[in-house]
N, C-alpha and C positions, 0 to 999 in steps of 0.2 A: 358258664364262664363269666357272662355279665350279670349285674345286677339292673338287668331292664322293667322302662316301668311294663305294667301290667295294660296289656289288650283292649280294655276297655271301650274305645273307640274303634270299629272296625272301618276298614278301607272303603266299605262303600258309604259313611259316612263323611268323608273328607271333603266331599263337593258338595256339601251339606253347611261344611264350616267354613267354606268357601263364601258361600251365599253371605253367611251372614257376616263375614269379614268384609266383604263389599259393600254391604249395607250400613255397616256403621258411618255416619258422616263427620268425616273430620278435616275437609278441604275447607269450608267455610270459617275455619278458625285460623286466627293471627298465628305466626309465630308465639307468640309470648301466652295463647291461650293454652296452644296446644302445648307446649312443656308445662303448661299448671295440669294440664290431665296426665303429664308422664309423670310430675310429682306427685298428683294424688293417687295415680295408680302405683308408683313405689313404695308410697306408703301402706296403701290395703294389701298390696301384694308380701310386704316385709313380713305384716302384722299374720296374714294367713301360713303363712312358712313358719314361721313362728309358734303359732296355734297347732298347726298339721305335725309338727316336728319334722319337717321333710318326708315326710312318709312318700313314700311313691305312689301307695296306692292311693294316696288323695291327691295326689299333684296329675293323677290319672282320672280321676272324680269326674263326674257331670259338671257340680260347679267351677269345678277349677278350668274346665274348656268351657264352660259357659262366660264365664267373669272376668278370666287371665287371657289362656291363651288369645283367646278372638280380638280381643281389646288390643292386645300385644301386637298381635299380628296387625292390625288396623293402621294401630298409631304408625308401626315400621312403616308402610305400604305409602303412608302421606308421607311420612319425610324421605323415602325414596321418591317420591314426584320433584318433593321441594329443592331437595339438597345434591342430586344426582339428574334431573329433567325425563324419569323413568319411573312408569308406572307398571309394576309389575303385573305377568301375567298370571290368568288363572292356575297355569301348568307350574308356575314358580311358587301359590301360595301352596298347591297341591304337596308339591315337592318339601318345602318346609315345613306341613303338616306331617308329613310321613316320616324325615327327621326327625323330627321332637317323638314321636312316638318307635322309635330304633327302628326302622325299617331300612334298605340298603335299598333307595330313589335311581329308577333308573328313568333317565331326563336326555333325550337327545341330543349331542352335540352341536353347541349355539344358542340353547335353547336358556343357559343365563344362570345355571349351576352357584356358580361364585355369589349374586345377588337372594339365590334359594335359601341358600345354606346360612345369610344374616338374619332370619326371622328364628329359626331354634336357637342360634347364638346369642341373641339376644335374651330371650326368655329363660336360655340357661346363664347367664353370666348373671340377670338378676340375683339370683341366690348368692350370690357376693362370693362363690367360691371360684368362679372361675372357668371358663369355656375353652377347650384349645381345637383348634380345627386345622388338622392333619391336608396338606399339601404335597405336590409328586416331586416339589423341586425347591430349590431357595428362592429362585427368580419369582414363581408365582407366588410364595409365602408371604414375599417384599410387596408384590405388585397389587393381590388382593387385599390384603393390609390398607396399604396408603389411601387405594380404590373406595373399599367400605368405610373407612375411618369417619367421615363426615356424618353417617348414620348413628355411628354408636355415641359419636357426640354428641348427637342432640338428644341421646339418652341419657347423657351425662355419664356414659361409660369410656372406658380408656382401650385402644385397639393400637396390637404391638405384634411385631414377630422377629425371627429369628433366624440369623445367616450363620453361616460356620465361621466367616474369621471373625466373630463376637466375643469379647472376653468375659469373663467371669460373672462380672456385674451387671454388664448390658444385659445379660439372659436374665441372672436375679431378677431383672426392672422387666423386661419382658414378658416373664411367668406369673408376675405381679398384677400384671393387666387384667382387663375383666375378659376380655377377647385375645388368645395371640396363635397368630399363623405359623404353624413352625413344619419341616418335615419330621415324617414320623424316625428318621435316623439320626436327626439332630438332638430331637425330644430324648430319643431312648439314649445316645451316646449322652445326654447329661443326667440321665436317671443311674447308668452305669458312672458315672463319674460323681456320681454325689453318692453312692454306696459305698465311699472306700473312703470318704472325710474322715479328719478327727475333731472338727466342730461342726458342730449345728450351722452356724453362722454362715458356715461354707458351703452348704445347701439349695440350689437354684431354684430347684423344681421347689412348688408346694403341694399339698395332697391332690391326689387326679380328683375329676368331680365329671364334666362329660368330653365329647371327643366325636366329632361329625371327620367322617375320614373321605375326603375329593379323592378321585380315580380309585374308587374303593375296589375295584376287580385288580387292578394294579399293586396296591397296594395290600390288599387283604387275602389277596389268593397269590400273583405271581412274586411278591417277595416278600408272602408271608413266613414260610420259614428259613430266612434268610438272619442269620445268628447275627448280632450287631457285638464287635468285642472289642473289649477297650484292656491295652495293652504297657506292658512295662519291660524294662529289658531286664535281660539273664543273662549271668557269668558267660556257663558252659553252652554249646548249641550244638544238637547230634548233626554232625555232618557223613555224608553220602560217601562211603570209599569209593575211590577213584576207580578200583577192581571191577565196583558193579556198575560204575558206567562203562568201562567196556565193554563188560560181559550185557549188557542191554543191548549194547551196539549190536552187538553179534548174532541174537538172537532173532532166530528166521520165520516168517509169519506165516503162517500154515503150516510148518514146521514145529517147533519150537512154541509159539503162541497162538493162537484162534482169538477170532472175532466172534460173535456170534451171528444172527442175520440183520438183527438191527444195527451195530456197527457202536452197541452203547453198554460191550460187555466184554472184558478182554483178560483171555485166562493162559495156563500154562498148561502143557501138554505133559502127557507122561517124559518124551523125549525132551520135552524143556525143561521140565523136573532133574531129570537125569543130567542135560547140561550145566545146570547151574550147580550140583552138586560136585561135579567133576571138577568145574573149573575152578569152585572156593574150595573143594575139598572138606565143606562142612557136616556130612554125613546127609540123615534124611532129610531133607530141606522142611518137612512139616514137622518136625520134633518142636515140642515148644523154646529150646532153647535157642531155636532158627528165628523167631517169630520176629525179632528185627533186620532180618536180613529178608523173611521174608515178607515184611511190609514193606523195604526199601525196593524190594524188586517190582512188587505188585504196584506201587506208585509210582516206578520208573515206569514201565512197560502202559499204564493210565497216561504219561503225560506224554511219550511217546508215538503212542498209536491214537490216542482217543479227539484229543487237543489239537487244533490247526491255528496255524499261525495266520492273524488276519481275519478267522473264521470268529475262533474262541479267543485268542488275546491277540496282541500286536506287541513290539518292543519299540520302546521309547525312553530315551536319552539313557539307554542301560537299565530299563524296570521292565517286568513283566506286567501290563496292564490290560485286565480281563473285560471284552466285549461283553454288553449285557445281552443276553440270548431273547430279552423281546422286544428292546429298542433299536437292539443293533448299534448300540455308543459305549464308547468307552463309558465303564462303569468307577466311578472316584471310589479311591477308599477300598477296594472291596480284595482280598486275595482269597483263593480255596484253602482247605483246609490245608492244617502245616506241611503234612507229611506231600502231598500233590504241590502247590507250591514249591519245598526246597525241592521237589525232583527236577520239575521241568526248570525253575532257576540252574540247576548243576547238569542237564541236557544242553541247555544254550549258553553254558559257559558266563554267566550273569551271578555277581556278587548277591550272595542268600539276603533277602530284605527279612526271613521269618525267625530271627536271633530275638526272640521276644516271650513275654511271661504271662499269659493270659490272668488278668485281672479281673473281668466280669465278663459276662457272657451272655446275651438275652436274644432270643426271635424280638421279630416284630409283634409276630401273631400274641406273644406269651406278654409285649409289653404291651401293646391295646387293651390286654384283655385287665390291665390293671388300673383302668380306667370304668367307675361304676356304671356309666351309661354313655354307649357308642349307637350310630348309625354311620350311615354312607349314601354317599351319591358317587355315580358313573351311566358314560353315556351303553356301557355293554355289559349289564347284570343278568338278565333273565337267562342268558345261554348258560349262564353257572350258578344260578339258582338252587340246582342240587348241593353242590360246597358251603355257600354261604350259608344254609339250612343245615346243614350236617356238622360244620364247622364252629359255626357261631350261633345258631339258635334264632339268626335273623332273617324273616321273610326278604322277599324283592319285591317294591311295588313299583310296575310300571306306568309312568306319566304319562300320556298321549303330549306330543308336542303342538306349542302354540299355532303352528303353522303346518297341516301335513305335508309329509315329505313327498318331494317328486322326482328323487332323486332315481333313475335307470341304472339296476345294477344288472350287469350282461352275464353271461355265462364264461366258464371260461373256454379258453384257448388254449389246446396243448398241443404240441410240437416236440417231437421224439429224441431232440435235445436240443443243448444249450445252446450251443451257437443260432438253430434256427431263431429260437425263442427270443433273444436278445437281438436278433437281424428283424424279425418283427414287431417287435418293441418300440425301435428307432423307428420304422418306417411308420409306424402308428402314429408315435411324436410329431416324426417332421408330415405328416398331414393334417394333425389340427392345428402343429404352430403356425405351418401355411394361412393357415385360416384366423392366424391370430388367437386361439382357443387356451390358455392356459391350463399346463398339464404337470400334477404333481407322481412320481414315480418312485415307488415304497421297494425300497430293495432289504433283503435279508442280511447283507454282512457290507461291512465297509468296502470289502476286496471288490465284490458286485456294482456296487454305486460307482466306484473311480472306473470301472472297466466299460458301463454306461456311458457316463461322463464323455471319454474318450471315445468312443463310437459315436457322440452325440455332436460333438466339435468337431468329430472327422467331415460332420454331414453340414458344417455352418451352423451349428445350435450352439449361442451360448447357454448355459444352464448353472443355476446355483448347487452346488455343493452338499449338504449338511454333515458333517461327518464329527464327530466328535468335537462341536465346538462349546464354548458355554452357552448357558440355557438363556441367558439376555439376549445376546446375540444371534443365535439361535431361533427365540420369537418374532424379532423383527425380521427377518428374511422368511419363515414360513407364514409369516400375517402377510405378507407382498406373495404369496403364491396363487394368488388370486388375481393379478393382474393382466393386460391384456397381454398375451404372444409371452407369460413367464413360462418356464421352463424348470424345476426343481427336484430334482435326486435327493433323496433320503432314504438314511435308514428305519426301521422301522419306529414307529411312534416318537420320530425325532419333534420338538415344542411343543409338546402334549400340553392341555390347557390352553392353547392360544385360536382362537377363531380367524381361521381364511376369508377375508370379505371378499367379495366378489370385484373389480374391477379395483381395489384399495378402498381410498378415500372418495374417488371422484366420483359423481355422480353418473354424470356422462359415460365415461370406461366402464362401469357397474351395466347399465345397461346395453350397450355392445357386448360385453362378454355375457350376459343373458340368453342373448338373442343366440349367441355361437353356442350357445345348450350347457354355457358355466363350467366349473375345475372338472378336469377330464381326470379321474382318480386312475392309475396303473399300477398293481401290484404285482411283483416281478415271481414271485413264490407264494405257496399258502404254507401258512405258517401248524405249528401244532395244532393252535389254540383255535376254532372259531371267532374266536371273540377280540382277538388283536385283528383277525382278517377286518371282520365291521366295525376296531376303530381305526383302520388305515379308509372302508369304505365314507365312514363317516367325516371325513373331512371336505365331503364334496355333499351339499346337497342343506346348508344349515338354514334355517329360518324359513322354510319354503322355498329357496334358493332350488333355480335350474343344477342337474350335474349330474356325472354319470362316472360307473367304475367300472373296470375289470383287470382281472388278475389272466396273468399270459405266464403259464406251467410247460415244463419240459420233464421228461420222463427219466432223466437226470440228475433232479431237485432232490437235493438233500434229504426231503420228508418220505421221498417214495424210492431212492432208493434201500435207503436204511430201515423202510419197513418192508423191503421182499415185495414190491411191486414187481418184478418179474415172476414171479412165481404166481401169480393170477390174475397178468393181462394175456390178450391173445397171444398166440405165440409170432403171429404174422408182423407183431411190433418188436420183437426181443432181436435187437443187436439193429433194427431198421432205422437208417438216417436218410429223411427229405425236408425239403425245406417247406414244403406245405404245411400246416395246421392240419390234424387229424380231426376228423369229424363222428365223431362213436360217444353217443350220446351215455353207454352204456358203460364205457371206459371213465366217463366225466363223475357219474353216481360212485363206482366204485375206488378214484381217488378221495371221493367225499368221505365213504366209508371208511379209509384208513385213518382219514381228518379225525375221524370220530372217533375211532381205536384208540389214536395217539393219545387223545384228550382225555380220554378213560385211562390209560395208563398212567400219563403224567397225576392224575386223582390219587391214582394209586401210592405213586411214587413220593409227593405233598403229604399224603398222610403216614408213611414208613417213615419220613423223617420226623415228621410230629410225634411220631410212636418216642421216639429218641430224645427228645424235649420234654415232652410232659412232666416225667419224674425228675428229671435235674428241676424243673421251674419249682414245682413243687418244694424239694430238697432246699432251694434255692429262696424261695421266699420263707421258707422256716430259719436258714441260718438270719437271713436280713432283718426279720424279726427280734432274733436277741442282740443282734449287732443294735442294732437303732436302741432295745433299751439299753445298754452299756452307753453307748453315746450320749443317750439324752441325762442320762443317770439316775435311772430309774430303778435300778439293782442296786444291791451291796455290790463291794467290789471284793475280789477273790480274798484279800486276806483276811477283812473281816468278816469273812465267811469260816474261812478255812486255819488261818494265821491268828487267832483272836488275840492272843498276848503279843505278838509281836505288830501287829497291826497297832494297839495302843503305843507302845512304847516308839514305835515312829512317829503316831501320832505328835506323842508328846516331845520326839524332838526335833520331828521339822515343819509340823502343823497338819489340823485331820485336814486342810482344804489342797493343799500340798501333796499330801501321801496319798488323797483320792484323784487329784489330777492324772498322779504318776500311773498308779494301775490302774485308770482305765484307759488313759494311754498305750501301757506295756499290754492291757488287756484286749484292746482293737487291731492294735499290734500284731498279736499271735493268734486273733480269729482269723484276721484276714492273711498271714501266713498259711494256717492250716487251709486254709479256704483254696487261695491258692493252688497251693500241690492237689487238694481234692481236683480241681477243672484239671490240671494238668495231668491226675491221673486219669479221669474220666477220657479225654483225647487219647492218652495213648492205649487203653484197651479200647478204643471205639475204630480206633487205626487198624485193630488186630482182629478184633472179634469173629469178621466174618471168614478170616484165612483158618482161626484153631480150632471154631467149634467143632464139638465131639459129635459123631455122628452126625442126625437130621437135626438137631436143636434150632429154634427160633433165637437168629442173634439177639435182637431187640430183649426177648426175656433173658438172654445170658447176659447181657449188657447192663439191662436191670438188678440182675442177682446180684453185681459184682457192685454196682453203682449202690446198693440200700446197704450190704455188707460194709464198704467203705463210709458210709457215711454214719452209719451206727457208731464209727471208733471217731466219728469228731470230734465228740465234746470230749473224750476221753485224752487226743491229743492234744488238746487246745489247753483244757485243766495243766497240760504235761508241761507245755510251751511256757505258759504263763509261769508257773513254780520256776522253772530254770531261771527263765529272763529274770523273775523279781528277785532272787540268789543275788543276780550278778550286776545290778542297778544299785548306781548311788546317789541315793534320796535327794542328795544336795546338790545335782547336776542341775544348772539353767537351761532353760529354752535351747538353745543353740546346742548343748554338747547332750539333749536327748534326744533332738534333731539327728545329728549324726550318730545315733543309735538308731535310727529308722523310725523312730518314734514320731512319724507326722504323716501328712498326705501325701503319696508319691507323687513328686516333682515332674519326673519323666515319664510321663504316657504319650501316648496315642492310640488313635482310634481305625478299627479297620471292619469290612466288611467280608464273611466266610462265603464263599459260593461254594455252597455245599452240596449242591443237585446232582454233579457231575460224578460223585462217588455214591451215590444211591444209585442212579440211573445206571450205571455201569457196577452192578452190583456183582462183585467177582467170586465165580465158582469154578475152583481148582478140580482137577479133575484127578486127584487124588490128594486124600486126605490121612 
C-alpha cells in the first residue's frame, strides 16, 4: 500500500544513532553560526536529492544516515534547547528515528510525542515537497503548529495547519507550507473536494509526499474505515411509508424479530416474514421486487432495536447526532449510512437530514494510504500490533519512557450490578477527595457520566463534566484534572493529546498531590478494545509521576451482557444482587477473555468492511486518473477525437481555445455525472446485498461482481453523456449561462462522516430466503 523506504537500518541500531546525534557539538555555536551549518547543510542536502533522484533506497543508504539524518537531527535537538528551553530526550530522538524510517513509535503518554514527531518533519519537508502531520482534533492541529513553529523557522521552513471554518485559500496557503498540522478528515474532505474542480487553480491539496499520523491506533485502526463523504443535494429522496413505520411499531421481539446473543444482530422470523406480508400485502417479502421494502424494514427494525438513545446518538435542536463508540462524544459531521439514518430520522419523528447526492467518497485508511511514505506515533500500539502489520505493512517499535512508570494499576472490581458498582464508585471518590487526592473517572456513555455526576453532588462533590464540549475548552478543564481535591467525569478519551500535570502549574500543589499517591485513574466499564482501557490508564502516571488506576465492572456492562456472560459464570451469580464486590479471581480472567474475543471480532469486522472498500478505491483512483488528465488538458477532447470535421469547423467559428474550454468542461461535466450514479448505485446494492443473496454466496464477492460489471459500462456511458450534452450546447454561451448548465464546480456541498460499523456488526440473516 505504501511506498516505504527500505529497512536498512534495523531497530537495534537506533540507540546507536542516538549516540552519535548527542555527540555532535553544536551548543558552542552563535545563533548566526549555527544557521550557516543549516545553510550549508541545505545546500549538500539539495545537491544529494538531486544526484540520488529521490531514490528511497539511497535516502535509506549508510551515507545518507551517516551525513543527513544525524546532522539533521543534531542541528533540531540545539534549537529545541535554544528556542523552546527543552532538550530533548533520548526516548524523543529514538521515537523520531523510528518515524523517519515508517515505523508506528509507540511513546508513552507525556513522554513529548508532539516535540518526536518535529525531527522526521523536518528532514522530510527538506525535500521541498512537503510534510503533513495528521492530528486527532483541530484544537491540537492549531496548538502543535504555533507550539513547533519557532523550530522550523530557524530552519528557515514555513509551519501551518488547518481548521474546518478555513476558506478556500487559507488551506491553499496552508498545504503550501513546508510543515502543516491538519486532521486526517479535514485533509481528506479537501482531497474529496478538489476531485470534482473544473480548474486546476481550484486545487488545495498539492501532491502527498509523507504523513507522520499522532494517535495512530486511533486513527489508523478505530476510524480507519470510517468513509469520509462529501455531499450535494438531489431533487427526489426515497422516503419511508408511513405503513412501514407502523407496521415496525407493531412488530413483537421474540416474536416477530430475534436478537441474536450478542444484541449486535437483529433478524426477522418466519412469523415476522409472514406479518409483514399480510399487512402490505406484497406477496413473498424476499422476491427481488421486495428488495426496497425489504431494506426499509431491515433498517427500520436496526434503528429500532439496535441504537439507544444517549447510548449511540442523542437528539439535539431537532438532529440526530451520533456518540462516538470510543470517545463517548458527540461525533461532528458524522451520520450512518443513508438507508439507517433516514430510518431512525422517520422513527423519532425528526425532518430526513439525508436528501443528498453522494459526490465523493473515500476511508481514511484508503486516503493515508495515498500518501508515498507514512508512519505513526501513539501512546497504545503493541497491543494491536497484529493490524498494523497486516493492515499496513508497518512494524510497532516500542520506546522505553524517559522516566519509568510507577504508575499502580489494581485489579479490577466487580459487583453483580450496576447500581452496586456506581454506589462504590462514589464511595471510592469521596475517600480520596477527602484526602484531597484528585480523581479522574472514564465513563462509557454520556447517560453514565451525568448519572455519576448526580450521585456525586448528592454526596457534596463538585466535579467537572466533560460531555460533548469543544476540544479547546475541553483541554483546559482535563489539563486542571490534576489538581489538588479535582474531581472530573468523562467520557471516554475525552482531550486526548493533552497531558494532566500533577498539582497544575504550582509547585507546591504538585508535591502534595505526589505525596497522596497522584491522579487516582477510575474506569467505570472495560471497553472492547484493550488498548482504549490503557489509554484511559495512561493518563495517570506520565513522566515518572506517582498514580494509580482501576476499573470498577458490573455483570450488567454492556460488553458482558451482550457477549452471553451468563452462559459461563457460575450459576451462583445469575440473577444475584448484593452490594459487596465479588471476589473470584477466576470470574476476573474470564471477563478478560471475552475482552479478548470482542477485540478478535471487531478485527474481523474492520477487515469485512475493507473487503467493501478496496475495489471501489481502486475503481476509484482509475476514474481520478482520467478525470485529472481531462482537467489538466492533457487528452484531445472528445470531438477531435470522435467529431473531426465538426470539431474544425467550430473551431473555426468560435475559436480552437473556446471550443476546447467548452468540452472539457461539458467533458468533466458528465464523468462526474456518471461518476455520480456509479456511488449511488454502489449504496444501493450494498443496502441489499446481504437480504438477496442466492443461496450461501459471499456478499462481498456479490457486491464485487456487480460493482466491476457496472463499472466496465463507464466509459461507455460517459462517451454517451458527453455526445448528447455537446448536441445540445451553444458554443457561444458565456461564463455565466454554462454555469447554469451545470457546467462548473458544485456550489452546494457539504461534508459528512458514514458510521458504517453498526451495519457490519449487526450483519442481518433472515431466516428465510
Amino acid at each position: 500500500m505504501f511506498l516505504r523506504r527500505k529497512k536498512g537500518t534495523k531497530p537495534a541500531h537506533y540507540k546507536t544513532l542516538v549516540s552519535i546525534i548527542n555527540d555532535k557539538g553544536f551548543k558552542s555555536l552563535s545563533d548566526y553560526e549555527l544557521k550557516q551549518q543549516i545553510s550549508d547543510y541545505k545546500e549538500r542536502y539539495s545537491k544529494y536529492l538531486h544526484n540520488s533522484n529521490e531514490n528511497f533506497n539511497t535516502r535509506d543508504s549508510q551515507q545518507f544516515i551517516n551525513e543527513y539524518l544525524t546532522k539533521c537531527y543534531a542541528i533540531t535537538k540545539e534549537i529545541c534547547r535554544r528556542v523552546l528551553g527543552l532538550d530533548p530526550y533520548d526516548s524523543q530522538l529514538l521515537t523520531g528515528i523510528a518515524l523517519y524510517f515508517g515505523k508506528i513509535a509507540e511513546l508513552p503518554t507525556g513522554e513529548g510525542k508532539t516535540l518526536a514527531a518535529v525531527f522526521p518533519a523536518v528532514l522530510n519537508a527538506l525535500s521541498g515537497k512537503g510534510a503533513h502531520i495528521l492530528t486527532f482534533n483541530d484544537y491540537l492541529a492549531k496548538r502543535d503548529a504555533q507550539w513547533m513553529k519557532d523550530i522550523y523557522e530557524f530552519w528557515g521552513l514555513k509551519a501551518a495547519y488547518i481548521q474546518e471554518d478555513m476558506d478556500r485559500l487559507q488551506r491553499r496557503n496552508s498545504y503550501l507550507a513546508d510543515i502543516t498540522y491538519v486532521t486526517p478528515k479535514e485533509a481528506g474532505f479537501d482531497y474529496l473536494r478538489d476531485s470534482i474542480v473544473y480548474d486546476k487553480d481550484e486545487i488545495v491539496h498539492r501532491p502527498f509526499n509523507s504523513v507522520i499520523v499522532d494517535e495512530a491506533d486511533a486513527i489508523l485502526i478505530d476510524e480507519a474505515r470510517t468513509p469520509l463523504v462529501l455531499a450535494g443535494s438531489m431533487g427526489m429522496q426515497h422516503e419511508i411509508d408511513k405503513g412501514l413505520l407502523e407496521l415496525a411499531g407493531l412488530l413483537r421481539r421474540n416474536i416477530d424479530y430475534m436478537t441474536d446473543e450478542n444484541s449486535r444482530n437483529v433478524y426477522l422470523t418466519e412469523t415476522g416474514a409472514a406479518v409483514v406480508e399480510n399487512f402490505l400485502g406484497c406477496g413473498n417479502l424476499y422476491n427481488k421486487k421486495n428488495v426496497e421494502i425489504l431494506t426499509d424494514i431491515n433498517n427500520l427494525l436496526h434503528a429500532k432495536v439496535l441504537l439507544k438513545q444517549d447510548i449511540d446518538y442523542i437528539i439535539k435542536d431537532g438532529r440526530i447526532e451520533i456518540i462516538d463508540e470510543f470517545t463517548g462524544r458527540v461525533a461532528e459531521r458524522r451520520k450512518w449510512d443513508y438507508g439507517l439514518q433516514r430510518s431512525l430520522e422517520a422513527l423519532k419523528g425528526i425532518k430526513s437530514t439525508s436528501s443528498n447526492r453522494i459526490l465523493g467518497k473515500i476511508t481514511i485508511q484508503n486516503f493515508i494510504s495515498l500518501y508515498p511514505e507514512m508512519s505513526g506515533m501513539t501512546a497504545t500500539a503493541k497491543s494491536s500490533e497484529d493490524e498494523f502489520r497486516s493492515t499496513y505493512k508497518h512494524d510497532v517499535y516500542v520506546v522505553q519512557p524517559n522516566k519509568k512508570c510507577i504508575r499502580t494499576d489494581y485489579d479490577d472490581y466487580i459487583y453483580t450490578h450496576k447500581e452496586a458498582k456506581y454506589k462504590a464508585v462514589v464511595e471510592e471518590v469521596l475517600t480520596s477527595h477527602n484526602q484531597g487526592r484528585p480523581v479522574l473517572i472514564g465513563t462509557s456513555n454520556i447517560r453514565e457520566s451525568e448519572k455519576l455526576a448526580y450521585m456525586l453532588k448528592q454526596q457534596g462533590i463538585e466535579c467537572e463534566v466533560l460531555n460533548a464540549k469543544n476540544d479547546t475548552e475541553e483541554a483546559k478543564i482535563i489539563a486542571l484534572a490534576g489538581k489538588l481535591g479535582a474531581v472530573t467525569v468523562s467520557t471516554n478519551m475525552a482531550g486526548r493529546g493533552v497531558d494532566i500535570k500533577l498539582g497544575g502549574d504550582s509547585p507546591e500543589e504538585r508535591k502534595k498531590v505526589s505525596e497522596l499517591g497522584g491522579l487516582y485513574v477510575i474506569g467505570t466499564n472495560r471497553n472492547e478494545c484493550v488498548r482504549i482501557d490503557n489509554q484511559l490508564r495512561g493518563r495517570a502516571g506520565r513522566q515518572g509521576d506517582p498514580g494509580s488506576s482501576r476499573f470498577f465492572i458490573s455483570l450488567e456492562d454492556d460488553l458482558l451482557v451482550q457477549f452471553g456472560i451468563k452462559k459461563v459464570i457460575p450459576v451462583k451469580y445469575c440473577g444475584f444482587r448484593q452490594l459487596e464486590r465479588i471476589n473470584d479471581k477466576k470470574l476476573l480472567s474470564l471477563i478478560y477473555h471475552i475482552q479478548r474475543v470482542v477485540n478478535g471480532q471487531n478485527f474481523e469486522i474492520r477487515k469485512t468492511l475493507g473487503k467493501y472498500s478496496y475495489l471501489l478505491e481502486w475503481q476509484r483512483r482509475r476514474f481520478m486518473k482520467s478525470r485529472f488528465e481531462v482537467l489538466s488538458c492533457n487528452v484531445p477532447g472528445f470531438l477531435a477525437i470522435e467529431k473531426k470535421e465538426l470539431y474544425k469547423e467550430l473551431c473555426s467559428k468560435y475559436g480552437k481555445e473556446r471550443v476546447d474550454e467548452i468540452q472539457r468542461k461539458v467533458s468533466l461535466h458528465c464523468m462526474d455525472e456518471v461518476w455520480y450514479d456509479f456511488l449511488e448505485y454502489l449504496e444501493n446494492i450494498k443496502e441489499g446485498i446481504n437480504l438477496v443473496s442466492a443461496g450461501r454466496k459471499d456478499p462481498v464477492d456479490e457486491f464485487n461482481k456487480l460493482s466491476i460489471n457496472k463499472f466496465e459500462q463507464l466509459q461507455e456511458d460517459i462517451n454517451e453523456k458527453i455526445l448528447n450534452t455537446l448536441d445540445n450546447i451553444d458554443f457561444s454561451m458565456d461564463a455565466s449561462q454554462l454555469a447554469d448548465r451545470g457546467l462548473q464546480t458544485p456550489s452546494a456541498t457539504w461534508t459528512y462522516i458514514i458510521n458504517d460499523s453498526i451495519k457490519v456488526k449487526n450483519f442481518t440473516l433472515f431466516s428465510r430466503l
